[in-house]
C-alpha positions in Angstrom: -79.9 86.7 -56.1 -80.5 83.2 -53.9 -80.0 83.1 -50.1 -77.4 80.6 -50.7 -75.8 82.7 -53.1 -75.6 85.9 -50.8 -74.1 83.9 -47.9 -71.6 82.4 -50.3 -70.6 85.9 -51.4 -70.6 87.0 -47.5 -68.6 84.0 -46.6 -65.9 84.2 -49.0 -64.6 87.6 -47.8 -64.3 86.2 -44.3 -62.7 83.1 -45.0 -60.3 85.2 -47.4 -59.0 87.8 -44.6 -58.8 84.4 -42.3 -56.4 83.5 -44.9 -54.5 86.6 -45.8 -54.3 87.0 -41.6 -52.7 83.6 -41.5 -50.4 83.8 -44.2 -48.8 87.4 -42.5 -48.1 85.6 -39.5 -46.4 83.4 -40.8 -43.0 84.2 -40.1 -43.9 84.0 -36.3 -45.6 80.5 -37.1 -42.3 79.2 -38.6 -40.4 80.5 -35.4 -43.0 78.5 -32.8 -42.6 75.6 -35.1 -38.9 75.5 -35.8 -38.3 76.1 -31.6 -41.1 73.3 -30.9 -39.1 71.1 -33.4 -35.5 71.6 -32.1 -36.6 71.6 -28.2 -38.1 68.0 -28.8 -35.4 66.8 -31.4 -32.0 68.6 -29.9 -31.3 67.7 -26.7 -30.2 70.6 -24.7 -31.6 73.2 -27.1 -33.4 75.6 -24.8 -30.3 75.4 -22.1 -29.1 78.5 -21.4 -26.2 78.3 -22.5 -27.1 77.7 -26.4 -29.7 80.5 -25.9 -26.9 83.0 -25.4 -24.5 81.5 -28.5 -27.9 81.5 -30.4 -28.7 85.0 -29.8 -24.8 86.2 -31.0 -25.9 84.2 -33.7 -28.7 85.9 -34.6 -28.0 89.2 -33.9 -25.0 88.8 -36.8 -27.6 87.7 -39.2 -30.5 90.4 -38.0 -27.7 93.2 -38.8 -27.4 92.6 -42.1 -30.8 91.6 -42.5 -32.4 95.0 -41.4 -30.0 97.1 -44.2 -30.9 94.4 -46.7 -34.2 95.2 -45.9 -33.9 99.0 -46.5 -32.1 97.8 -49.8 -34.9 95.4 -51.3 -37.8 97.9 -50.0 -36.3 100.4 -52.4 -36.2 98.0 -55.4 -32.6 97.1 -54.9 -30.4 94.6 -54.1 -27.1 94.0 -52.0 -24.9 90.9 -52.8 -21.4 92.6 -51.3 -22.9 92.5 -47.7 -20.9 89.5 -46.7 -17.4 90.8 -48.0 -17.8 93.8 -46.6 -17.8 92.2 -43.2 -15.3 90.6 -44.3 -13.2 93.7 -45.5 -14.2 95.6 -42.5 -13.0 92.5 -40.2 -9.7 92.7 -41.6 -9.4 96.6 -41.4 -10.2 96.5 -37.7 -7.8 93.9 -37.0 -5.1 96.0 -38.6 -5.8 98.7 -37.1 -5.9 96.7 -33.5 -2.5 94.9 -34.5 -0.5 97.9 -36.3 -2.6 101.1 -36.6 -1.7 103.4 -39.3 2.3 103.4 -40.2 2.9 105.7 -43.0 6.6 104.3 -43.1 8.1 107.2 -41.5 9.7 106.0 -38.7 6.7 106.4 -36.6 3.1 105.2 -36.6 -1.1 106.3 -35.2 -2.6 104.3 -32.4 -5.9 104.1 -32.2 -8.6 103.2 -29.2 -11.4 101.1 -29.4 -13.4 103.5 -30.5 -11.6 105.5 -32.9 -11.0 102.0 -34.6 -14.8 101.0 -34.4 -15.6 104.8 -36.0 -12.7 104.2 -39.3 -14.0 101.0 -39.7 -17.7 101.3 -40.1 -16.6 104.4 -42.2 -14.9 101.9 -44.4 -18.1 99.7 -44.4 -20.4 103.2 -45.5 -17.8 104.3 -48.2 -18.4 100.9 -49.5 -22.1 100.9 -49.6 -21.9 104.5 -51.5 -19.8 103.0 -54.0 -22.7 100.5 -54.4 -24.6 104.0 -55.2 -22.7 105.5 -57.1 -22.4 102.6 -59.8 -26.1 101.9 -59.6 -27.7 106.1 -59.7 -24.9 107.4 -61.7 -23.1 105.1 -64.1 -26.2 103.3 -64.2 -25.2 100.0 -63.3 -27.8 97.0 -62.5 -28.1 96.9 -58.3 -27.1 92.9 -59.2 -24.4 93.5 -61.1 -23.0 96.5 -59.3 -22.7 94.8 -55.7 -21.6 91.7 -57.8 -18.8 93.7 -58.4 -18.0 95.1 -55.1 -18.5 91.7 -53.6 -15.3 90.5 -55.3 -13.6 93.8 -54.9 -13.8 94.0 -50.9 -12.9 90.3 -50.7 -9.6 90.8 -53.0 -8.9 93.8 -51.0 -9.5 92.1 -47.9 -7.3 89.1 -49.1 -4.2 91.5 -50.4 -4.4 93.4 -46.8 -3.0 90.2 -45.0 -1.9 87.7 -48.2 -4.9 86.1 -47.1 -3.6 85.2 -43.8 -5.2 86.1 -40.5 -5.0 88.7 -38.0 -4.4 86.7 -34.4 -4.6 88.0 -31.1 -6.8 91.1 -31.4 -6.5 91.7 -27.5 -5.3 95.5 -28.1 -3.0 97.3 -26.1 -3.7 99.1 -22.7 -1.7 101.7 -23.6 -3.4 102.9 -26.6 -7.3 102.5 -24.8 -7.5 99.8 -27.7 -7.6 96.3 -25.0 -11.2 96.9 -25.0 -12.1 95.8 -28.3 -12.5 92.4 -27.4 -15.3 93.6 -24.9 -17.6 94.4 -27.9 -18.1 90.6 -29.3 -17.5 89.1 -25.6 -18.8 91.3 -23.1 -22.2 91.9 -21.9 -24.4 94.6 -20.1 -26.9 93.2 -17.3 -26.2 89.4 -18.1 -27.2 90.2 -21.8 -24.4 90.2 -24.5 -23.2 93.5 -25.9 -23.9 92.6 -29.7 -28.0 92.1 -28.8 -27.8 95.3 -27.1 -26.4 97.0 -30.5 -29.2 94.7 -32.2 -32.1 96.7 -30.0 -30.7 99.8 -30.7 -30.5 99.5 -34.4 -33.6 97.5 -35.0 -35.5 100.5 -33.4 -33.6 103.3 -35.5 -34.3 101.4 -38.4 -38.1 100.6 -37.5 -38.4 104.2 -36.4 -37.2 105.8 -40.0 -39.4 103.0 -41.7 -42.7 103.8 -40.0 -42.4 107.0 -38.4 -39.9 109.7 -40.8 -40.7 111.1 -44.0 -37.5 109.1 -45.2 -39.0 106.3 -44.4 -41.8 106.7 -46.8 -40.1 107.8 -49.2 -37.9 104.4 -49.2 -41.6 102.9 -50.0 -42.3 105.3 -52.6 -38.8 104.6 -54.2 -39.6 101.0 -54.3 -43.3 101.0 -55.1 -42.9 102.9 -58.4 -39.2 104.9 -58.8 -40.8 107.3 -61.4 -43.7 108.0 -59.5 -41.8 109.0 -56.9 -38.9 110.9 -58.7 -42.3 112.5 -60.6 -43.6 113.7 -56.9 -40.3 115.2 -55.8 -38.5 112.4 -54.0 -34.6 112.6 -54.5 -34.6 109.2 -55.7 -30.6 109.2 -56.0 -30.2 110.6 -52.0 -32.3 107.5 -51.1 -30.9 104.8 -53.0 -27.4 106.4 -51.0 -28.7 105.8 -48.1 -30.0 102.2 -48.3 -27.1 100.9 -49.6 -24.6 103.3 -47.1 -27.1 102.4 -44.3 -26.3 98.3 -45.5 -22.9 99.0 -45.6 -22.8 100.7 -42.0 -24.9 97.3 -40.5 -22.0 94.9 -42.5 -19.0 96.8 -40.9 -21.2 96.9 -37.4 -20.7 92.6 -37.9 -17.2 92.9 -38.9 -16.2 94.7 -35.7 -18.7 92.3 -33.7 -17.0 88.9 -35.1 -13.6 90.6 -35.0 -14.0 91.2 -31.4 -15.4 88.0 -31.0 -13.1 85.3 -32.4 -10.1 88.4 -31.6 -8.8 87.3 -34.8 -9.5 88.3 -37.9 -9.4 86.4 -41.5 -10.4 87.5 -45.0 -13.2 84.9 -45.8 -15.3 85.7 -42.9 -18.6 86.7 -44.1 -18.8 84.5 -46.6 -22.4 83.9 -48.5 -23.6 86.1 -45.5 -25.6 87.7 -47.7 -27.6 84.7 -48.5 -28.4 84.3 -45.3 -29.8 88.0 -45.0 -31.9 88.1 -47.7 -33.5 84.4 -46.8 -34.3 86.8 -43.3 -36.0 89.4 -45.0 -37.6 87.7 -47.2 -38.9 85.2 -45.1 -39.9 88.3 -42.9 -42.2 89.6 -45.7 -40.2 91.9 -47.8 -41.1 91.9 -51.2 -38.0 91.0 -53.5 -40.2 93.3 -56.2 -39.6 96.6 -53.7 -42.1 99.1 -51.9 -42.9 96.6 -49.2 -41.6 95.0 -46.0 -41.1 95.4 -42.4 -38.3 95.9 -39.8 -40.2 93.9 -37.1 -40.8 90.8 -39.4 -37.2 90.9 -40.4 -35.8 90.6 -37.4 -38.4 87.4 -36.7 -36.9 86.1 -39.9 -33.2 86.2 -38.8 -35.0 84.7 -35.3 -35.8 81.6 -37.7 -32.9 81.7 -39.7 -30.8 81.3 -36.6 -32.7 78.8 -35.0 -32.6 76.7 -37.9 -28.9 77.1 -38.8 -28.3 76.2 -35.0 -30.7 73.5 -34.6 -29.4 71.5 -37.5 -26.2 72.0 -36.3 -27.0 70.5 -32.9 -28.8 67.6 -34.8 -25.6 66.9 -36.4 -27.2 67.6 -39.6 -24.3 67.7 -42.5 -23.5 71.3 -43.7 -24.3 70.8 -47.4 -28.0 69.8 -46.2 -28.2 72.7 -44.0 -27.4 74.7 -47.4 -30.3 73.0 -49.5 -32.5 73.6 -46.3 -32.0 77.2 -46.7 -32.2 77.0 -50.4 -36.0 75.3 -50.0 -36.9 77.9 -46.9 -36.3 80.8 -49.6 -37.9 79.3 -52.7 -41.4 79.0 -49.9 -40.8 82.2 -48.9 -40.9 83.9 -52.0 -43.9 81.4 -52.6 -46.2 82.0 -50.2 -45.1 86.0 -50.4 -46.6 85.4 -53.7 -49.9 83.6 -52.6 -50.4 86.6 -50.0 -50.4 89.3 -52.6 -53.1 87.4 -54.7 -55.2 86.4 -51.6 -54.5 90.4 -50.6 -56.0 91.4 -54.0 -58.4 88.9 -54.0 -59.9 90.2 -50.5 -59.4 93.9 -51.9 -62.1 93.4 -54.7 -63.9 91.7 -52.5 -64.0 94.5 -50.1 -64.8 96.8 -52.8 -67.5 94.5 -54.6 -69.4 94.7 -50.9 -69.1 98.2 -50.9 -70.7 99.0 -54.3 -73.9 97.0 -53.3 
């Protein structure tokens, strides 16, 4: 073997983990970029003001990005996200508005958090009917949340005749005139919803990395078999992806509920969309078994920005959709072109070690 030939051989390995380095930063590249961009081409971007609508923003988008990463890391998929919080919107505002009247002459009150607990049960019963359809009547994911996509949008449409629920300001007497504080309110000059963000984002990126759970969500996704072969209750965890998705879409519709304190049935809408672009573009691996809670939550970061820059650019709506639309498409892309430089630097690795 030549000199030249043995420092080509040395020099590819390098220049290939330079590579594979780059290409998993690259979420956190696109956020510097797409700030840099909208600082310079929005005026006003970086006020303070913005900052804090941006960061409601994004915390709506992170939510549903985290369980959809718990979904696609287990080889799954959940297209009823963004009904759900559209369901679960409605159901909070009923229960604000009217509470539970059986017809009787009489009716149930609920406080704030009484309503917040029977709604996010609603968004969880959802997501195990997701589980059901897919482990035991052996439904496609795709198809199955296909279905309860349209099914929690109908029912939230039939709860109101597709009208809205206005003035969700509660009643002192009931303890349920705080519900507005969860979308509005803030704790130490930081809005309540980023607070709810921290503390979910943690729970989740604790069970990812540091429970057995967690690694068996990988397992599930990596090979389902394989892991059903090694003693993983493959059925238990595909429940809990898709109850755990449902829990972060109700978590929304109480947050935008309380926001807007109205409600209306077609909130939510192609939410979904916008929560797998996240995870995706955070590294998950639309083929299962891999991803991260960290780079999802960057992703939503760009998502956000991007949804909010255009907007401040005055950018028309349909072109903000086809932008999304070509962010995915590269996502998926250069996700692809990591895995090959990935394998490439593997053999590599193990060609160096065999010398």
């Amino acid at each position: 073997m030549t000199d030249s030939t043995v420092s080509m051989s040395e020099s590819q390995p390098g220049s290939g983990s330079a590579l594979l380095l780059l290409l998993k930063a690259r979420t956190f590249i696109a956020l510097i970029l797409v700030v840099l961009f909208f600082s310079i081409a929005a005026p006003n971007f970086l006020s303070a003001a913005n900052l804090v609508i941006m960061s409601k923003h994004v915390a709506l988008n992170a939510f549903l990005a985290i369980g959809m990463t718990f979904v696609i890391v287990s080889g799954g998929i959940d297209l009823s996200v963004g009904s759900i919080v559209g369901l679960c919107g409605m159901v909070a505002g009923w229960l604000v508005l009217h509470g539970i009247n059986p017809g009787l002459g009489w009716s149930i009150q609920f406080n704030t958090f009484e309503i917040c607990l029977i709604v996010i049960a609603v968004g969880v019963m959802v997501g195990a009917l997701n589980a059901f359809l897919i482990t035991k009547l052996n439904v496609a994911p795709f198809i199955a949340t296909l279905g309860t996509l349209y099914i929690a949008r109908g029912s939230a449409m039939l709860s109101s005749d597709g009208r809205t629920f206005p003035n969700l300001n509660g009643n002192p007497e009931y303890g349920s005139d705080t519900f507005r504080w969860i979308g509005a309110g803030d704790m130490l000059g930081i809005p309540v919803s980023i607070w709810m963000l921290v503390i979910v984002g943690l729970g989740a990126a604790y069970i990812a990395r540091r429970t057995p759970l967690g690694r068996y969500i990988y397992a599930v996704g990596g090979n389902e078999k394989a892991a059903g072969l090694s003693g993983v209750r493959v059925t238990q965890i595909k429940y809990f992806v898709y109850m755990f998705s449902g829990f972060c879409a109700a978590l929304v519709g109480i947050i935008i509920a309380s926001q807007l304190v109205a409600a209306h049935p077609a909130t939510g809408d192609t939410f979904e969309l916008n929560a797998i672009a996240a995870a995706v573009l955070g590294g998950t691996s639309m083929s299962g078994g891999r991803g991260r809670i960290g780079g999802t939550i960057v992703g939503a970061f760009v998502i956000g920005v991007l949804s909010d820059g255009l907007v401040m650019m005055g950018v028309s709506a349909f072109w903000q959709t086809v932008i999304k639309g070509i962010v995915i498409v590269a996502a998926v892309v250069i996700d692809q072109a990591q895995q090959r430089v990935q394998a490439r630097v593997a053999l590599q690795a193990q060609a160096a070690l065999g010398k």
